[in-house]
N, C-alpha and C positions, 0 to 999 in steps of 0.2 A: 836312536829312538829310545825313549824311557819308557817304562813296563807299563804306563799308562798308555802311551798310543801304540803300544803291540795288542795291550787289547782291544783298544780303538778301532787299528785295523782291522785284528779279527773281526770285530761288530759291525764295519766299514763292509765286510767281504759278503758278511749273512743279511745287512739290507740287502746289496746287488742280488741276492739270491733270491731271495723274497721276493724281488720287480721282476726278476728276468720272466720272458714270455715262456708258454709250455704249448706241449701238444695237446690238445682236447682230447677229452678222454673217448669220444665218439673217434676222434681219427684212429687210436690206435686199433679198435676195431675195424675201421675198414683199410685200414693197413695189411690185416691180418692175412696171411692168404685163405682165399675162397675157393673151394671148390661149385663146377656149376651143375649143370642138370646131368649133364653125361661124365662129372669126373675132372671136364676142362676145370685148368682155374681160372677165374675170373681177375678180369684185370683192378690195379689196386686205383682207384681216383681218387685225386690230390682236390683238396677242395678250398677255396677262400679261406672258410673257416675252421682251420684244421692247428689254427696257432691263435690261442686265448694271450691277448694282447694284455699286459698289464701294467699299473701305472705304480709311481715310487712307494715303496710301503712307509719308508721315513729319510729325510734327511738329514744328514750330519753338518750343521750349521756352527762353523768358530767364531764366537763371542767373547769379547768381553764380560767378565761375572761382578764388574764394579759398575756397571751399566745395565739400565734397565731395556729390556728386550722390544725395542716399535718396530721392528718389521712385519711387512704386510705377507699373510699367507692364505693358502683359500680354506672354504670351513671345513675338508675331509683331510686336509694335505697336516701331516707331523712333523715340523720340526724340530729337531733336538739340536740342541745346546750345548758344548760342549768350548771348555776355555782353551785361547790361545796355545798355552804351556802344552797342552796336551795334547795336542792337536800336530806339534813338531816334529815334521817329518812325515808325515800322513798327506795322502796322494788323495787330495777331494778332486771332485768336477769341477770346472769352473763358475758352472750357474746351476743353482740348483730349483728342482723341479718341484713348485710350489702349488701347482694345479688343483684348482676348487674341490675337482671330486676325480682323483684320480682313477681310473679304471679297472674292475679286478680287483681290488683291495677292499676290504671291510671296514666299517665305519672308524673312524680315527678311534675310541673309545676301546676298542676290542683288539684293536693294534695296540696299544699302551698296555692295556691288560695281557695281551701276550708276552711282550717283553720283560712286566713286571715277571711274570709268572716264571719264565729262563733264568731272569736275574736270580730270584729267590728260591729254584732248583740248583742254581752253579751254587748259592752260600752255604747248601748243606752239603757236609763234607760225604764222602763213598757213598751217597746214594745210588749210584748205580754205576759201577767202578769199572765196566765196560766199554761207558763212553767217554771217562777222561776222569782224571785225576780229583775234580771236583762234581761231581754229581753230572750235570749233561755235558761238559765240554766247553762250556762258555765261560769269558772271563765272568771277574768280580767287577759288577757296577752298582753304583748310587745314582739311583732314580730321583730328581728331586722338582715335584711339579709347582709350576707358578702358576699364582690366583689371578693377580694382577698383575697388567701391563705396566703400572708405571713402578714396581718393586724392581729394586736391581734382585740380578741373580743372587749376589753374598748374602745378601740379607737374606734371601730366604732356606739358604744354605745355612747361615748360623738358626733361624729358625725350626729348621729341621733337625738341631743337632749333630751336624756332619763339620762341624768347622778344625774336629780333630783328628781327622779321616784317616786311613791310612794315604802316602800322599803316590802311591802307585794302584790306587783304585780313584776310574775316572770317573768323575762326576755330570750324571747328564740330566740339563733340567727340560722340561717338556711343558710348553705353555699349555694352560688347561681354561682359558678363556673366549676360545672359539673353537665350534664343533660339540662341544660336548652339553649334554642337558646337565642339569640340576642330580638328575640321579645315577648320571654316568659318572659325572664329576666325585660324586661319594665312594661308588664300586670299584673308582680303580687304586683308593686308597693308598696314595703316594703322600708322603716319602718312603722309601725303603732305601735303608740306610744297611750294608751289609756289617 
C-alpha cells in the first residue's frame, strides 16, 4: 500500500467513527446507579432509545479523475472521490450508503467544513505536538470541490493548482452541486491545496 492509501485508510477508519452509533447522552444518566427513598438502588432500565442511531457521515467513492463524476447521490449524503491509484489496497464496502438525509449527521455543508478544517490543522506543522507529529494527527489531504457535473475531476485539479502535488498526498474531490446553497457553496472555500 503507497503512503497515499495509508492515509486513505486512516481517513477510511475516522469516517466509520463519525457513523458509528453512540449511547444517548440521557442513557448514561440512567445507567448511573441510583439510590431510592430508603438507600435501595434502583434498578438501571434499558430503553429503545438509549442508542442514537446514526447514518454515514461520508463516503469514500474510487473514481476515475479523467472522468467526469454522474453518479446519483441524495441531497445531505457526501461523497468523496478519490482515484483508483490510491485507493490500492484499501478495504471499501461494497455499496456504498448514499441515503438523502442520512440520520444523525449535520447538513452535508458543515461536514465538508469539518474536514476542511482537520485538513488545514494536520498542514500546520507542531501545532499541538501532543497529538501527532503534524498538528492533530491526521494525514495531509487535498480537498478539491467540483462545481460541475459534467467537468472531469483533472481538470478541475489542474484548476485548482494541484497538478504538482506531492504525489503521496491524496487528493479528494467533493461534488458541491447538490445540497449546498449559494452561500454554503462560498463558506466552505475549497480548494485547499496543502
Amino acid at each position: 500500500m503507497t503512503m497515499a492509501g495509508q492515509s486513505l485508510a486512516w481517513f477510511a477508519r475516522w469516517l466509520d467513527a463519525s457513523s458509528a452509533s453512540r449511547l444517548s447522552p440521557c442513557a448514561h444518566k440512567r445507567r448511573a446507579p441510583r439510590r431510592g427513598l430508603l438507600g435501595a438502588r434502583m434498578p438501571v432500565v434499558e430503553r429503545y432509545d438509549d442508542i442514537l442511531v446514526k447514518g454515514r457521515f461520508a463516503e469514500l467513492l474510487p473514481h476515475d479523475f479523467n472522468e467526469p463524476f454522474n453518479g446519483e447521490f441524495g441531497e445531505q449524503s457526501l461523497p468523496l472521490l478519490v482515484s483508483f491509484e490510491h485507493c490500492d489496497g484499501l478495504t471499501l464496502p461494497e455499496a456504498a450508503d448514499l441515503s438523502p438525509y442520512p440520520p444523525g449527521q449535520p447538513r452535508v455543508a458543515e461536514r465538508v467544513a469539518s474536514v476542511r478544517f482537520n485538513a488545514e490543522t494536520a498542514a500546520k506543522p507542531h501545532l499541538s505536538p501532543w497529538l501527532g507529529k503534524n498538528g492533530n494527527g491526521w494525514p495531509a489531504l487535498c480537498l478539491i470541490g467540483l462545481g460541475d457535473p459534467l467537468q472531469p475531476v483533472a481538470d478541475a485539479i489542474s484548476a485548482a493548482g494541484a497538478d504538482d502535488l506531492d504525489p503521496h498526498v491524496p487528493v479528494i474531490a467533493i461534488p458541491l452541486w447538490r445540497g449546498f446553497s449559494r452561500k454554503e457553496r462560498a463558506n466552505v472555500a475549497l480548494p485547499f491545496v496543502p
